[in-house]
C-alpha positions as CSV (number, residue, x, y, z in Angstrom):
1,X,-40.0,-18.0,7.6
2,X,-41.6,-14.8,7.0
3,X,-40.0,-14.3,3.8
4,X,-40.6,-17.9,2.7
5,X,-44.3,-18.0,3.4
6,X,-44.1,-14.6,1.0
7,X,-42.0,-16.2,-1.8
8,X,-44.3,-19.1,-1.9
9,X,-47.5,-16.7,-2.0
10,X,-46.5,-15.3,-5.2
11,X,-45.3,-18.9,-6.4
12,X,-47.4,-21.4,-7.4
13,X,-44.2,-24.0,-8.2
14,X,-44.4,-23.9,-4.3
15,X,-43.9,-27.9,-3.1
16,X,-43.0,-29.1,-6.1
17,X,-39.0,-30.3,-6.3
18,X,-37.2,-30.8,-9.1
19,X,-35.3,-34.7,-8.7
20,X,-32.6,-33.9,-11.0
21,X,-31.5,-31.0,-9.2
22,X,-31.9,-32.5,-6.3
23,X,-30.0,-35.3,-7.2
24,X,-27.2,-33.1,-8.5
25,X,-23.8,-34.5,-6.8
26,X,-22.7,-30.8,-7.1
27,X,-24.7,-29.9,-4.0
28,X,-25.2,-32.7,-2.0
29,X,-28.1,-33.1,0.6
30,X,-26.4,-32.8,3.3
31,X,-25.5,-29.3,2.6
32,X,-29.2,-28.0,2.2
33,X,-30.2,-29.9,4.8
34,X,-27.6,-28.0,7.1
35,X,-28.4,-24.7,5.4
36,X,-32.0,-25.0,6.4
37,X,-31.0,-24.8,9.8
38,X,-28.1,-22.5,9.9
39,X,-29.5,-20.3,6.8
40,X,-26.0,-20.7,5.5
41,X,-24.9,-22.5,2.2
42,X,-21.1,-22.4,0.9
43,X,-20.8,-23.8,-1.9
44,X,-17.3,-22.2,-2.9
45,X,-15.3,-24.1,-5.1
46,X,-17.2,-26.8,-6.5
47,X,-16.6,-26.2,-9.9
48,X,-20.3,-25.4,-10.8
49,X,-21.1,-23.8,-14.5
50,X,-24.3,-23.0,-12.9
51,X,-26.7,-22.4,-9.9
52,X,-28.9,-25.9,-9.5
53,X,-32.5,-24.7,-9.6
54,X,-33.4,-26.4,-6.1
55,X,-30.8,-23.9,-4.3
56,X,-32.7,-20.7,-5.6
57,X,-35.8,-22.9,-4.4
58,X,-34.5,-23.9,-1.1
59,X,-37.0,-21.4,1.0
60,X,-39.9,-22.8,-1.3
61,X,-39.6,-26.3,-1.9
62,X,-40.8,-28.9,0.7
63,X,-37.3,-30.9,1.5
64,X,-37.3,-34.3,1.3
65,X,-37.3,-35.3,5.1
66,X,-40.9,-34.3,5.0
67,X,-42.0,-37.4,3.3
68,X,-39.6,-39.7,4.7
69,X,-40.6,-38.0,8.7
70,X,-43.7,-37.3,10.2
71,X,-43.2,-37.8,13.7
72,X,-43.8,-34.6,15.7
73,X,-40.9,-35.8,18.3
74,X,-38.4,-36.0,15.4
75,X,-34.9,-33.8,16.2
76,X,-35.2,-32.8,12.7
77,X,-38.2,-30.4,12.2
78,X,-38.1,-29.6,8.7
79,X,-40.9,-27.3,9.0
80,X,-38.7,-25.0,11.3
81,X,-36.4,-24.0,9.1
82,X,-34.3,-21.2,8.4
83,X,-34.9,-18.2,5.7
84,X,-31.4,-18.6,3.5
85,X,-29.2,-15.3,4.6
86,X,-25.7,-15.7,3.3
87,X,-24.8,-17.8,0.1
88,X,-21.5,-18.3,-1.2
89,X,-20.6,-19.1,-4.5
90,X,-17.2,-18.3,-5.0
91,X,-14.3,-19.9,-7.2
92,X,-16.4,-21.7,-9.5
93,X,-17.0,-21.8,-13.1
94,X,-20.5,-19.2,-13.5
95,X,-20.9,-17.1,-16.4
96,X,-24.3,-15.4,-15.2
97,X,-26.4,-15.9,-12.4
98,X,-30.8,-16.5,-12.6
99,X,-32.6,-14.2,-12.0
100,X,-34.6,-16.2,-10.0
101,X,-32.0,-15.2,-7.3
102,X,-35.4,-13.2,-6.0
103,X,-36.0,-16.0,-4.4
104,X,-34.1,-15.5,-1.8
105,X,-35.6,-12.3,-0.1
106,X,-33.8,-12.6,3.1
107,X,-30.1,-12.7,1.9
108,X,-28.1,-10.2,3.8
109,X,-24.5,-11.9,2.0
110,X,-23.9,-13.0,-1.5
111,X,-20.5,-13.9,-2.6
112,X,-19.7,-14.9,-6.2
113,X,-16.0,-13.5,-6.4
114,X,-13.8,-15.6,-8.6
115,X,-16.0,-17.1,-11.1
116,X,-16.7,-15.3,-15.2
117,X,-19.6,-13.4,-15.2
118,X,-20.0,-10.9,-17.8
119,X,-23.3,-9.4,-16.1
120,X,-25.5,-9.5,-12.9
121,X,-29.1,-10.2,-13.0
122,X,-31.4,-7.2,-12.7
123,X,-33.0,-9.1,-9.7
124,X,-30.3,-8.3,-7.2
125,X,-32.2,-4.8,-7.1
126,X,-34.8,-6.7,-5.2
127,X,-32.7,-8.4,-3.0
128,X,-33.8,-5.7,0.0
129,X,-31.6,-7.0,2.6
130,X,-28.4,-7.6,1.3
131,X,-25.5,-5.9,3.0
132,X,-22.4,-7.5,1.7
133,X,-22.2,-8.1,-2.1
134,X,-18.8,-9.4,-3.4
135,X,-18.3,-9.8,-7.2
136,X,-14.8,-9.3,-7.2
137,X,-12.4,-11.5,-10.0
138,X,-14.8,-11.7,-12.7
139,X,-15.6,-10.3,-16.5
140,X,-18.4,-7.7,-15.4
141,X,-18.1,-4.7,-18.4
142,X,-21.5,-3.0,-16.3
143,X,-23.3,-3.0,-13.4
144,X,-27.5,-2.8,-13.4
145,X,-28.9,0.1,-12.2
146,X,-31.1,-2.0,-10.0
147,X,-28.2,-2.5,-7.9
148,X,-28.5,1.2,-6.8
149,X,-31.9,-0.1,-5.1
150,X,-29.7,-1.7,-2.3
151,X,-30.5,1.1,0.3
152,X,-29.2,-1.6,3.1
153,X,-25.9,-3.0,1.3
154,X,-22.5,-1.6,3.6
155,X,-20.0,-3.5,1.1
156,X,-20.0,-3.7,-2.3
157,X,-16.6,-5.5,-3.9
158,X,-16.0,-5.3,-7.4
159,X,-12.5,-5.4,-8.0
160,X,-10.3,-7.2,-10.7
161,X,-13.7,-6.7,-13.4
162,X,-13.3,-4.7,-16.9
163,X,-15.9,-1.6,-15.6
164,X,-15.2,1.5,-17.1
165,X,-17.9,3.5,-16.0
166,X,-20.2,3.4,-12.8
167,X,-23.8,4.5,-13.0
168,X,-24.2,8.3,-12.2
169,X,-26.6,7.6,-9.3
170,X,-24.2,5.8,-7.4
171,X,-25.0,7.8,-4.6
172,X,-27.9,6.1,-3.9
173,X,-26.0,3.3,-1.7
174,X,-26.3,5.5,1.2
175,X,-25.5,2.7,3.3
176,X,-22.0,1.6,1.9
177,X,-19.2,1.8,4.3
178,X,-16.6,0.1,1.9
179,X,-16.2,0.0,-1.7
180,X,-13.7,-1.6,-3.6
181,X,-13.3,-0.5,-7.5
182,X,-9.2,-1.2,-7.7
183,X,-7.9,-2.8,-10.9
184,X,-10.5,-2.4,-13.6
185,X,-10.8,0.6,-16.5
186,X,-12.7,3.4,-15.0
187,X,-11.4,6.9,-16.1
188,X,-13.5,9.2,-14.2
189,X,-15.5,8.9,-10.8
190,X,-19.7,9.9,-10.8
191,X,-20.0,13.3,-9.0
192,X,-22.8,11.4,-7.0
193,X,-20.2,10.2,-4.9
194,X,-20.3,13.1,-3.2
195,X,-23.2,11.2,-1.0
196,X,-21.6,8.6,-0.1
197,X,-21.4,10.1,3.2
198,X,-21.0,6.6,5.5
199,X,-18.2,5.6,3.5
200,X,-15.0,4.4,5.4
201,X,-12.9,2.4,2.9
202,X,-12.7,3.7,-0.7
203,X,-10.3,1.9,-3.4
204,X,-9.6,3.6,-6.5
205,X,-6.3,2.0,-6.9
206,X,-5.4,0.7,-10.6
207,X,-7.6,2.3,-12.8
208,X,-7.1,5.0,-15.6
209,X,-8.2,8.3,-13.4
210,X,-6.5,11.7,-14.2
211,X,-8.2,13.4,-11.4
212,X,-10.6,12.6,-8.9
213,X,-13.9,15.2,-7.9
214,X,-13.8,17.9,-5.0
215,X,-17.0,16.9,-4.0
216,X,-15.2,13.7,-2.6
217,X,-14.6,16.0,0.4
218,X,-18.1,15.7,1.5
219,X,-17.1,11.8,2.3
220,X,-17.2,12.8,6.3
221,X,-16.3,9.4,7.6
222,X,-13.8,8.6,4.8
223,X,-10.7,6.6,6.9
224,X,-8.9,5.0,4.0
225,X,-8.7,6.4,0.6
226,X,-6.2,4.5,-2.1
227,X,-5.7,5.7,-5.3
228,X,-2.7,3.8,-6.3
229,X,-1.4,3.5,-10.1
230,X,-3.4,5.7,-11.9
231,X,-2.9,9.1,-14.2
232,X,-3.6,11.7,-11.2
233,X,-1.0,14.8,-11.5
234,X,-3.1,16.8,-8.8
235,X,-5.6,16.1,-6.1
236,X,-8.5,18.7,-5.2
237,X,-7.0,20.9,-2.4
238,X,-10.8,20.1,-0.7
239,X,-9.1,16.7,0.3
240,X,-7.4,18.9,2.9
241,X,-11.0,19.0,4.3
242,X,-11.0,15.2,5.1
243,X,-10.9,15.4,8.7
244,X,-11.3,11.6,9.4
245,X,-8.8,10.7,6.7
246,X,-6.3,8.2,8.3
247,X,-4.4,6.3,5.6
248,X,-3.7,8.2,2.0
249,X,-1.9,6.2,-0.9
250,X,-1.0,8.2,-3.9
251,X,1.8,5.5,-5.1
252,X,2.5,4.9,-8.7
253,X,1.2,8.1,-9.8
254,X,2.2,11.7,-11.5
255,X,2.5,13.7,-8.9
256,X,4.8,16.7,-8.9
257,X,4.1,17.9,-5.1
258,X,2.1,16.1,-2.0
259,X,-0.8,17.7,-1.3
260,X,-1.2,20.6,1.9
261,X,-3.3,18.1,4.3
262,X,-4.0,21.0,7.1
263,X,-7.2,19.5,8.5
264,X,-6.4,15.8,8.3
265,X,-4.9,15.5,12.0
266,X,-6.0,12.1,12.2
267,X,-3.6,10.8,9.3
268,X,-1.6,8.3,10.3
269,X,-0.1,6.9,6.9
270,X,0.8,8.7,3.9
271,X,1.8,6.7,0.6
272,X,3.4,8.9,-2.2
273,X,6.4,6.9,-3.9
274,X,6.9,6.3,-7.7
275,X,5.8,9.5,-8.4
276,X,7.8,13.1,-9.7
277,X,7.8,15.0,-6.6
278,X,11.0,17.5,-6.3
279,X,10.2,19.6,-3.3
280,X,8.8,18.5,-0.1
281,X,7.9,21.8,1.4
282,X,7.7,22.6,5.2
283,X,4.0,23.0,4.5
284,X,3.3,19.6,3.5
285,X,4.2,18.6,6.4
286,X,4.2,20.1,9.4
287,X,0.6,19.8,10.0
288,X,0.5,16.1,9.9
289,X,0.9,15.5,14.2
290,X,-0.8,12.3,14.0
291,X,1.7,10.6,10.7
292,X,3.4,7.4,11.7
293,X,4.0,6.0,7.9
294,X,5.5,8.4,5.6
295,X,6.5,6.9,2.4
296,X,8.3,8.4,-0.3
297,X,11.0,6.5,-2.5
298,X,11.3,6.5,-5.6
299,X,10.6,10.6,-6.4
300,X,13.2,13.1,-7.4
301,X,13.3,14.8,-3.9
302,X,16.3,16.8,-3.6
303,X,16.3,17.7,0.3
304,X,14.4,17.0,3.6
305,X,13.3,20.1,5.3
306,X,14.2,20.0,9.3
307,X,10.4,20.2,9.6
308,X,10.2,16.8,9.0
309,X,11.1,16.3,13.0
310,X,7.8,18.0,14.1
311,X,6.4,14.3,13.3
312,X,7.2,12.8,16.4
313,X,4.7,10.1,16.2
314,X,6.7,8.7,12.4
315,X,7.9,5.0,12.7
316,X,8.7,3.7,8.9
317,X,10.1,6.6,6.8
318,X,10.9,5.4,3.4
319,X,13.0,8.2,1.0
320,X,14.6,5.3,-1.2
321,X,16.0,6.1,-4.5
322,X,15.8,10.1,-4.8
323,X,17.9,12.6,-5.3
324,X,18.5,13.7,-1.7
325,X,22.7,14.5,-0.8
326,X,22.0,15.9,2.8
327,X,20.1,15.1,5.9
328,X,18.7,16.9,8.4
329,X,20.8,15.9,11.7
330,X,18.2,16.6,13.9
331,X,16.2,13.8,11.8
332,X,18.0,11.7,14.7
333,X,15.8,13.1,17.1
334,X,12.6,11.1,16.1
335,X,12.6,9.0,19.0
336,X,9.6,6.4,17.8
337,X,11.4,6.0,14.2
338,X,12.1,2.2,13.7
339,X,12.9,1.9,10.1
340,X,14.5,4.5,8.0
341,X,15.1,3.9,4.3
342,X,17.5,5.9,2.3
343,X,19.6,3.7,-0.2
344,X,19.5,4.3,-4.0
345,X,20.4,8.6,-2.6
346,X,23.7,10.3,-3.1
347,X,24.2,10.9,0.1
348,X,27.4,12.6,0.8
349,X,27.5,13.1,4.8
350,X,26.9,9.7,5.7
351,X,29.3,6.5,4.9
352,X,27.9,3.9,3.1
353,X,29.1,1.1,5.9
354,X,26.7,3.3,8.7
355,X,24.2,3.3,5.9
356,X,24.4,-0.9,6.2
357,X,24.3,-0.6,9.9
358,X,20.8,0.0,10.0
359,X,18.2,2.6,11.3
360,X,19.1,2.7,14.8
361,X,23.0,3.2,14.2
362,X,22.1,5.5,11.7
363,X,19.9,8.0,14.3
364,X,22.6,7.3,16.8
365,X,24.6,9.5,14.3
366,X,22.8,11.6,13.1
367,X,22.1,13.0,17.1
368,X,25.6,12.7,17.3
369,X,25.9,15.2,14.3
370,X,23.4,17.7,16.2
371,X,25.3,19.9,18.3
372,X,28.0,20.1,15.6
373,X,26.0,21.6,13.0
374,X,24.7,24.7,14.8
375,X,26.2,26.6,11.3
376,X,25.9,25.4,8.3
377,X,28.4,24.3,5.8
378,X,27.7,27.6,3.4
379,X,28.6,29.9,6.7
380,X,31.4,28.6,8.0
381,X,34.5,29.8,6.3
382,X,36.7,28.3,4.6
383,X,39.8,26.6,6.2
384,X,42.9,27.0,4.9
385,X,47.0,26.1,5.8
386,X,46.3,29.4,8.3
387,X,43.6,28.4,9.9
388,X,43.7,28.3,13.7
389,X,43.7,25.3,15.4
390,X,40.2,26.8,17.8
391,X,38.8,27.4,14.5
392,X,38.4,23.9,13.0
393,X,35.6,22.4,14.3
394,X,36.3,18.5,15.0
395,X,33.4,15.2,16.4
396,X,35.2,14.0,19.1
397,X,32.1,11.7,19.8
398,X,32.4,10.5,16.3
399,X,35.9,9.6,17.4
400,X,35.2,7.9,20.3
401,X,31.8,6.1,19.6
402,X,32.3,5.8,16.0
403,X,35.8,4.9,15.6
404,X,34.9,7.6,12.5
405,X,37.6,11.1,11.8
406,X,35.3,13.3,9.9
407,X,36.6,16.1,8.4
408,X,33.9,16.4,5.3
409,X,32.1,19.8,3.8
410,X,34.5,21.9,4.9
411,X,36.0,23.3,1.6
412,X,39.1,22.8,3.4
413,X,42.8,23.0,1.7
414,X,44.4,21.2,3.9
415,X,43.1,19.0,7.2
416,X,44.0,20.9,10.1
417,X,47.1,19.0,12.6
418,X,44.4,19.4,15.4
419,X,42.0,16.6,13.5
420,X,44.6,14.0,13.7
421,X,45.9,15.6,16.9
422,X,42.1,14.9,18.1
423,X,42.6,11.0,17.6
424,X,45.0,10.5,20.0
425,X,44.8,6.9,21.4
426,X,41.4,6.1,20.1
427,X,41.9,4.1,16.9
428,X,39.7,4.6,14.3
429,X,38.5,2.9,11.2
430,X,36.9,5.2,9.0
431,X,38.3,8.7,7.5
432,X,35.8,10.9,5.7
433,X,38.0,13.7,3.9
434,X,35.2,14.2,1.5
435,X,34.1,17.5,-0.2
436,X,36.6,19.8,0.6
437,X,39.4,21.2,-1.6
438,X,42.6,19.2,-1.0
439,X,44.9,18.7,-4.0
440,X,46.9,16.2,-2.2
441,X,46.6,12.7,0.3
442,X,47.1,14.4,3.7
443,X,50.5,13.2,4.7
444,X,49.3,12.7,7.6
445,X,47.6,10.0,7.2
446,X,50.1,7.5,7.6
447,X,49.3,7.4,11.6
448,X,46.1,5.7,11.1
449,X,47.8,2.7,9.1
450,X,47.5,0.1,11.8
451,X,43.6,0.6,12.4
452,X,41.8,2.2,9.0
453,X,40.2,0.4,6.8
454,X,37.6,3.2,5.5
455,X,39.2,6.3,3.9
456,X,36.8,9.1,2.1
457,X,38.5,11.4,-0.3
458,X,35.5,11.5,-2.9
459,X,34.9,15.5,-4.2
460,X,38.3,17.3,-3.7
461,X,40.7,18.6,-6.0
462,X,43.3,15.6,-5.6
463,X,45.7,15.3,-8.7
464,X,48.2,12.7,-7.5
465,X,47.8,9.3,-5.3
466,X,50.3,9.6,-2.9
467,X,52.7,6.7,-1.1
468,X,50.7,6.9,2.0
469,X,48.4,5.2,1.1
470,X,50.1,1.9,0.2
471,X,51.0,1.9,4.2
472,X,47.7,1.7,5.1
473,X,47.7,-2.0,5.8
474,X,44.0,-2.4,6.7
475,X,42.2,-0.5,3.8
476,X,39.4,-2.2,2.3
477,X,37.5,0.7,1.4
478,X,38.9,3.8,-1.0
479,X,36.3,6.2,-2.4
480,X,38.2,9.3,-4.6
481,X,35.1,10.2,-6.3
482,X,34.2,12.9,-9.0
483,X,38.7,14.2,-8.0
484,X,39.8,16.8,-10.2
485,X,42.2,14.5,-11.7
486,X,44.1,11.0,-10.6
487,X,47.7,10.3,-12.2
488,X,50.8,8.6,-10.9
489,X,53.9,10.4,-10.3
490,X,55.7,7.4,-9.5
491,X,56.1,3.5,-11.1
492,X,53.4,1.7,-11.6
493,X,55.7,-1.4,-10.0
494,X,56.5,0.7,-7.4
495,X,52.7,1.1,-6.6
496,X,52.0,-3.0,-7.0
497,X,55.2,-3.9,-4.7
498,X,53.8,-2.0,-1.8
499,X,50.1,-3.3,-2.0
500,X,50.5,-6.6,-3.4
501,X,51.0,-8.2,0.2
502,X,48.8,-10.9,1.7
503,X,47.1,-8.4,4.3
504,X,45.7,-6.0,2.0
505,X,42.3,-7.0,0.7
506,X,40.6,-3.9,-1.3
507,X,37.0,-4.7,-1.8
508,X,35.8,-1.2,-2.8
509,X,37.6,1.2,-5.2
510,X,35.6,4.3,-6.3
511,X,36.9,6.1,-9.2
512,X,33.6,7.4,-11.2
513,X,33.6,10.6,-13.1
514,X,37.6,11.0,-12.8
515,X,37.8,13.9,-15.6
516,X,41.5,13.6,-16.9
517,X,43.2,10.5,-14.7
518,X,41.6,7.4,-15.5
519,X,43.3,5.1,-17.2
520,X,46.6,5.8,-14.9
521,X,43.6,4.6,-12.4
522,X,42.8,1.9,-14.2
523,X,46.6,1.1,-13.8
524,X,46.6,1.5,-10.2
525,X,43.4,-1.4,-9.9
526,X,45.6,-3.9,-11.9
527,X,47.5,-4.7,-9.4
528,X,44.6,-5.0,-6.9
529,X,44.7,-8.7,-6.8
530,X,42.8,-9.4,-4.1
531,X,39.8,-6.6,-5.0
532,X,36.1,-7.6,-5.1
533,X,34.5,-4.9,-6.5
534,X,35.6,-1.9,-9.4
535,X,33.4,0.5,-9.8
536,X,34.6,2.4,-12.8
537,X,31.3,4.1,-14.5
538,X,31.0,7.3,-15.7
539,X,34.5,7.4,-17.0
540,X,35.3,7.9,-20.9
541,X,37.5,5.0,-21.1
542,X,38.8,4.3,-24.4
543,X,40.5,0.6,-22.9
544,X,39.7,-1.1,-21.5
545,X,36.4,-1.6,-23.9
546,X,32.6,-1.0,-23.0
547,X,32.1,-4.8,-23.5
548,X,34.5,-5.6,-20.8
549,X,33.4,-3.3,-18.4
550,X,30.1,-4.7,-18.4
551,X,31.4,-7.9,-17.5
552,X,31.9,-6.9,-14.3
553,X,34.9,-6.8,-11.5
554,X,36.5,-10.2,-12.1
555,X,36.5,-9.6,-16.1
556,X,38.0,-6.5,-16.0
557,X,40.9,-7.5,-13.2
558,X,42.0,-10.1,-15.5
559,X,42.3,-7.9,-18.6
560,X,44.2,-4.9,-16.6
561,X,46.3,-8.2,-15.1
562,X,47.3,-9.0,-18.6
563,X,48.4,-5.7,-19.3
564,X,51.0,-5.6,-16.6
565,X,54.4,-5.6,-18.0
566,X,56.3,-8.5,-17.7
């Protein structure tokens, strides 16, 4: 009542209430009533084009139970009420608010988010308790300098407005704790906000900055810092500083390298996708003990240094759509990891149906990889038709637990007997050949026929497809990428008799980039009658025509099938 009694001092409208306000169905009596006692008032959504007068007045005016009650026993004592502390007007129809919102001295809340104001009143300067002001989903273009008086106010919420500047003595909110300015047209950041030294939740994101100040250090308590979709190519190497820093986005912008974060121990998330980063250096990383969300897809990363496993804490890495072709195996050693994106990569190590098997099987893997790759592939040498049968180096757990025969980065000539001695009784489904040097189909290969469905032979030198693969009842799968060169050294017909037979069902045939062979691939595919998907691109095919091709699988079988001779 203290603040009443000094509104109505200074007011000498004091008693006097206006009937058509009061009468306004709008704001019925009920609510003020109620807001007397509780010092409460919502009056979100009511599609109000303005503030009635009587609920600015609601501290000063005498209510209307006065004159209908004077019994000192009465449950209602009207005379007992309640200084209004928190008023909400959101999701209506307002265009400005009165500046007799003065009236209302003891408001610690004001919400007006969702309505289509264009300015505030000057009068929220004197508003010396407010601590939570949300003006968030409007039209404001400015904001009064008066609102810099607010020495009390913790949160101030003005995203989704059309600001594009803040006053330079912004600094003045000591108070703030959050501060939302995401989505409107600000292009540079007031270096008063260096004192904003209680701030814990800052939110830059969607705006037009190309940098942000050093002085944004000094923000001590800082936890949460989003700076999301705008122009920033660098950030200030004093953000290393932040020592209290525990989530960092950076997505959507145009960075070429994540910042060194030394002193930020306490960083638990780190946001940095749709950006240009090509390097993530050991140094970016191996200071971040405390990182549990490291987000990075859509970048042109090229590799994953092994330091990556000093983050022992990470449970969501995210390297989606880069340009990374090799993983680190002892990545598979990041025992609280529970989701691990990597599709939209040209991976070249890892088959595309473990890929599909999620992050667990993938880890599972990748550990399984680990005490195999104690060299790697540039120092082992080359094997060739003399090489020793100790000197191949062959996953027998990949054998066993995988049902998987990898044989891959080798810049082998030939596969060595001991890899398909190594199988023994333990069928497997999956043959990874990949990235060696073989200019034929290992002959061998005709002892897997009864259990394969997988087989790898993408980046060798392989000229010819060979007969052994049309015994290979249960392939589904053929990947002869980026091959020196495909052709058929036998008839076509010859080719269709032995696959066209009701167990065979190819879903997958690779053949991108095949420099001088493709259309006698092409040949090959038309008498793939059971196949599901083609995947031809990159190939300078002069038939069938770009116009097919786009059409998809199905479009193109049925041209190549009407090419068959009859």
């Amino acid at each position: 009542m203290a603040a009443a009694r000094r509104a109505r001092a200074g007011d000498s409208r004091a008693g006097f209430r206006r009937a058509a306000d009061e009468q306004s169905p709008a704001v019925p009596q009920g609510l003020i009533r109620a807001a007397r006692k509780s010092g409460q008032l919502n009056l979100a959504g009511r599609g109000l084009g303005e503030v009635p007068q009587h609920v600015w007045r609601i501290n000063l005016d005498t209510p209307e139970e006065a004159h209908q009650n004077l019994s000192f026993g009465a449950a209602d004592r009207w005379w007992e009420q309640t200084d209004l502390t928190k008023l909400i007007l959101a999701s209506n129809q307002l265009q400005c608010l009165s500046e007799d919102i003065r009236l209302l001295p003891a408001l610690t809340v004001l919400d007006v988010h969702d309505n289509q104001l264009t300015s505030l009143p000057s009068a929220l300067g004197q508003l010396e308790n407010l601590q939570k002001l949300d003006v968030s989903h409007n039209k404001l273009k400015s904001i009064p300098e008066e609102l810099l008086q607010l020495s009390h106010l913790k949160s101030l919420l003005l995203q989704h407005n059309e600001l594009s500047h803040l006053p330079d003595g912004f600094g003045q909110l000591v108070s703030l704790e959050e501060l939302d300015l995401s989505n409107n047209h600000l292009t540079d950041i007031p270096t008063g906000f260096a004192l904003l030294i209680n701030l814990v939740r800052l939110n830059l994101a969607c705006n037009q900055l190309k940098n942000l100040p050093a002085d944004i250090s000094a923000m001590k308590s800082l936890r949460q810092l989003d700076c999301t979709k705008n122009y920033l190519e660098t950030v200030p190497s004093e953000l290393a500083t932040m020592a209290s820093l525990e989530q960092l986005y950076l997505r959507k912008n145009k960075l070429r390298s994540l910042p060194e974060l030394p002193s930020c121990k306490l960083l638990k998330e780190l946001h940095a996708g749709e950006n240009q980063i090509e390097i993530l250096n050991a140094e970016n990383l191996k200071h971040l003990n405390s990182l549990s969300v490291l987000e990075l897809r859509d970048n042109k990363i090229k590799s994953v240094p092994e330091e990556i496993t000093l983050l022992q804490k990470l449970e969501r890495l995210d390297l989606a759509n880069n340009d990374i072709s090799r993983l680190p195996y002892t990545l598979g050693n990041l025992s609280q990891l529970k989701f691990l994106a990597l599709e939209g990569n040209p991976l070249r190590t890892i088959r595309r149906d473990l890929l599909q098997k999620g992050t667990q099987e993938l880890l599972k893997y990748l550990r399984s990889r680990i005490q195999d790759d104690t060299t790697s592939p540039s120092e082992e040498p080359p094997v060739t038709a003399m090489t020793l049968p100790s000197e191949s180096r062959i996953n027998t757990h990949a054998i066993t637990t995988l049902k998987l025969l990898e044989y891959s980065e080798k810049q082998a000539a030939v596969i060595p007997d001991d890899v398909f001695d190594a199988v023994r009784s333990n069928p497997v489904t999956s043959v990874n050949f990949s990235k060696n040097q073989l200019p034929a189909v290992p002959p061998r290969i005709v002892e897997l026929k009864d259990s394969v469905c997988d087989v790898n032979f993408g980046f060798n030198k392989i000229s010819s497809v060979s007969l052994e693969l049309c015994t290979l009842h249960k392939l589904t799968h053929l990947d002869i990428r980026f091959v020196m060169s495909v052709g058929l050294p036998f008839p076509v017909t010859r080719f269709h008799a032995s696959l066209n037979q009701p167990s065979v069902a190819v879903e997958y045939l690779h053949l991108e980039d095949v420099s001088n062979g493709g259309e006698a691939c092409v040949q090959i595919t038309a008498h793939l009658c059971l196949s599901r998907t083609l995947l031809l691109e990159g190939n300078p095919f002069r038939t069938p025509r770009a116009a097919i091709l786009a059409k998809g699988t199905a479009a193109v079988l049925e041209y190549l099938r009407s090419r068959i001779p009859t």
